[in-house]
N, C-alpha and C positions, 0 to 999 in steps of 0.2 A: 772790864768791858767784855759782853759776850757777842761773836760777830757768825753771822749767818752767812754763807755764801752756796746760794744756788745754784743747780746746773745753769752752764751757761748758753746760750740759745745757739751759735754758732758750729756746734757739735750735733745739732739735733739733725741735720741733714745726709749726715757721714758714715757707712755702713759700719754696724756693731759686729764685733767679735763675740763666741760664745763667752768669754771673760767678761765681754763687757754689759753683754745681758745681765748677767749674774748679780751684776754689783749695781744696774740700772734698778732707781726708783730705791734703792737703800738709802738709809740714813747712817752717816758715819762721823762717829764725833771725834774731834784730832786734839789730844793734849798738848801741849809743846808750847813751851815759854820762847821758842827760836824763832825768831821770824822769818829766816831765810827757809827752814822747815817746813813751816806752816805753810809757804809760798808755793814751795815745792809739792807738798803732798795734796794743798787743795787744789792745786793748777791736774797733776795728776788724776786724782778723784774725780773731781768734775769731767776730764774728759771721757770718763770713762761712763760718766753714766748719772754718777752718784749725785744725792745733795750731802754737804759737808758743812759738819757744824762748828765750829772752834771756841777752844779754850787755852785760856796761857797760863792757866794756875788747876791745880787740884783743888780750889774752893771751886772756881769759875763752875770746874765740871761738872761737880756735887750738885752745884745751885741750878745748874744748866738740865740736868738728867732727875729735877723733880718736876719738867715742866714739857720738856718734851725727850721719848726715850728712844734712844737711837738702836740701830742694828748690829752696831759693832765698834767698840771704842780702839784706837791708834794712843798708846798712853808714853807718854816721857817718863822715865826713871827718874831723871835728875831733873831736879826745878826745886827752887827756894822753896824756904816756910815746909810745905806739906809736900812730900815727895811721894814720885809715883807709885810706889810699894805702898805704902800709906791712903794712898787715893784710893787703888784698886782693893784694898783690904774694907774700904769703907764702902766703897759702892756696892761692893757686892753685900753686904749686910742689906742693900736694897732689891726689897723681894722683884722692882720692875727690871732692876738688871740684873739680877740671877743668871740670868740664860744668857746673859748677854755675852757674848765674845770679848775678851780683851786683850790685844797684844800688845805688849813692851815696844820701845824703840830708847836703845840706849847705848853710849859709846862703852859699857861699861860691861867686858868681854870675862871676866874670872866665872870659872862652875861656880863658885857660892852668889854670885850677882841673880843668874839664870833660879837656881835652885831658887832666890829668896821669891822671883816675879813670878814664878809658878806657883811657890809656895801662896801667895800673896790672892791668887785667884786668877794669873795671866794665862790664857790657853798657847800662848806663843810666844817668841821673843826673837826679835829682832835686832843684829847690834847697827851703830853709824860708822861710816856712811851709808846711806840706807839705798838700798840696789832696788830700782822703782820695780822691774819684773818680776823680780822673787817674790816683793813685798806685795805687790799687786794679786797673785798667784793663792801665798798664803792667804791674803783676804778673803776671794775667791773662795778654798777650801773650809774655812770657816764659816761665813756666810751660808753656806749649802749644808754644814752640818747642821748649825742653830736651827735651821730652816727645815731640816728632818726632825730634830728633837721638839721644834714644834707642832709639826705633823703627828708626831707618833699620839704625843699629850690628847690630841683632838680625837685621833683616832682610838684609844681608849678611853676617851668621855663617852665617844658615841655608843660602843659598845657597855656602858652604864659601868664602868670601873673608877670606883671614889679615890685617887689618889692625893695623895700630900708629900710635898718633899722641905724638908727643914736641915737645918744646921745643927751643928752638937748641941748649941744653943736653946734647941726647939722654937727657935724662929725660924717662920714658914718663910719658903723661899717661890714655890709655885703650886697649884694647885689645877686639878683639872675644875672644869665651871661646876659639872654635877655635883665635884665635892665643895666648893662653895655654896653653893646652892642649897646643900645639904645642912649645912651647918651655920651658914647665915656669914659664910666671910665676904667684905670685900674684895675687889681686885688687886688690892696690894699685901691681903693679907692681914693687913694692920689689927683689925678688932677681930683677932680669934680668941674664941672666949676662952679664960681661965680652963676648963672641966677637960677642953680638948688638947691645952698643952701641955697640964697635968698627965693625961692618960699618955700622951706621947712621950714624957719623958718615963713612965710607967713599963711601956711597950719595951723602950731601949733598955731600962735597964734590966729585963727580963731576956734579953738576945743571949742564944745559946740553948741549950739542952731543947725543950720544946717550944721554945719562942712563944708564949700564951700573952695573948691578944689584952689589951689593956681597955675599960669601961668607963664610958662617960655617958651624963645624957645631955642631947640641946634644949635650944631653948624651945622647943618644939614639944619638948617631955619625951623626944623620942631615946630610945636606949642606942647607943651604939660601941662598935670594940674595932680597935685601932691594933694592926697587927705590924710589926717591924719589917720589912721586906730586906733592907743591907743598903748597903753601902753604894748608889750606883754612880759617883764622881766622888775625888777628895772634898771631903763637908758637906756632899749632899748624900742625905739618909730621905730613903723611899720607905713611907708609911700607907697602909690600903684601910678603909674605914669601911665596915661593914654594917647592917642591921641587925637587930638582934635575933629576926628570923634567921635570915645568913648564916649567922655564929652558928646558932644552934644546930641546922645542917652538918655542918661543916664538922662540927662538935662529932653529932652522931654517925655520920660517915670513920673521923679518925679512931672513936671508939672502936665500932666494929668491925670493920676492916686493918685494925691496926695502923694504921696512916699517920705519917705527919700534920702537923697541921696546914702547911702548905700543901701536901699530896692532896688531903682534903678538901682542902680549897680549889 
């Protein structure tokens, strides 16, 4: 069963702290098989602002975050069947929660526990008993990052920069709109055509010496070249799609000037 609980209307009249600005009008989805947890943290949540979504299994989540995608997931490590290393390893293969935040809440305190939920895709981790202020805090901090890195994305769309960011995998994880637009993707990324994640995997495995741009055309007939940028989170690789006019610039610039091809660029 998946269970929605709303701001509650009795908080609406009560002055907000800037914390609780912050976290007001988010969507925050709570993993946790506990129901004394769950009590706890959505009773918290709401006062603060939030709508708060619940889940008590790593299926629940999965099924819950193709339907509506929240601002910032609260995930249990330990819960039967699919555990939250496992959860979070899986969500995040969903390009709609890519960007998404997700911290741990676990009683389970050893460096290899931590290492594996970061490893996993967790931006934080938190152990139980769970200290509502900290917790509250860190949410805060995250929320406000996600919230720049979605800013930043916009603000180089607008200035016409075609980016792509994908997994080792070459599945795309976000994309600015132009470069959808561009290339004919959806919003979740799902139907990128063959030609472009060929060239993507093409780009990477040319990283090094002069990093030379990889070639594909859309479906457009238009020519375009995919150039590797790095590395800019664990598993997320920043790729920049250009025109073939572009290249060719960019080309004749590093020629003559001796340039790299980023200098060139």
């Amino acid at each position: 069963m998946l269970m929605t609980f709303p701001a509650i209307s009795r908080f609406s009249n009560r002055p907000k702290s800037m914390s609780e600005t912050a976290r007001e009008r988010h969507i925050i989805l709570v993993v946790d098989d506990s129901p004394d947890t769950l009590t706890m943290l959505t009773d918290a949540l709401e006062q603060s602002g939030a709508t708060v979504l619940v889940a008590i299994s790593g299926e629940q989540a999965l099924e819950l975050v193709e339907r509506i995608t929240p601002d910032l997931i609260l995930l249990d490590a330990v819960m039967p069947s699919l555990d939250g290393f496992e959860t979070c390893r899986r969500l995040k293969r969903l390009p709609a929660i890519a960007g998404t935040p997700i911290i741990f809440m676990t009683g389970l305190t050893e460096t290899a526990h931590i290492v594996q939920g970061l490893g996993a895709g967790g931006v934080d981790y938190v152990t139980k008993p769970l200290v509502l202020e900290e917790l509250l805090a860190r949410i805060d901090v995250h929320l406000a990052n996600a919230r720049v890195a979605r800013s930043t994305r916009a603000a180089l769309d607008t200035v016409g920069r075609h980016l792509i960011a994908t997994d080792r995998q070459a599945r795309i994880l976000w994309s600015t709109p132009q470069a959808r637009t561009l290339i004919g993707l959806d919003d979740d990324g799902q139907n990128a055509p063959e030609a472009l994640l060929r060239a993507i995997r093409e780009a990477l495995a040319a990283e090094g010496a002069d990093q030379r741009p990889a070639a594909f055309v859309t479906a457009r007939s238009q020519r375009m070249e995919v150039a590797y940028l790095g590395e800019i989170s664990p598993g997320e690789l920043l790729f920049r799609l250009t025109s073939d006019d572009s290249a060719a610039q960019a080309e004749t610039l590093r020629r003559h000037f001796g340039l790299t091809l980023r200098e060139a660029e």
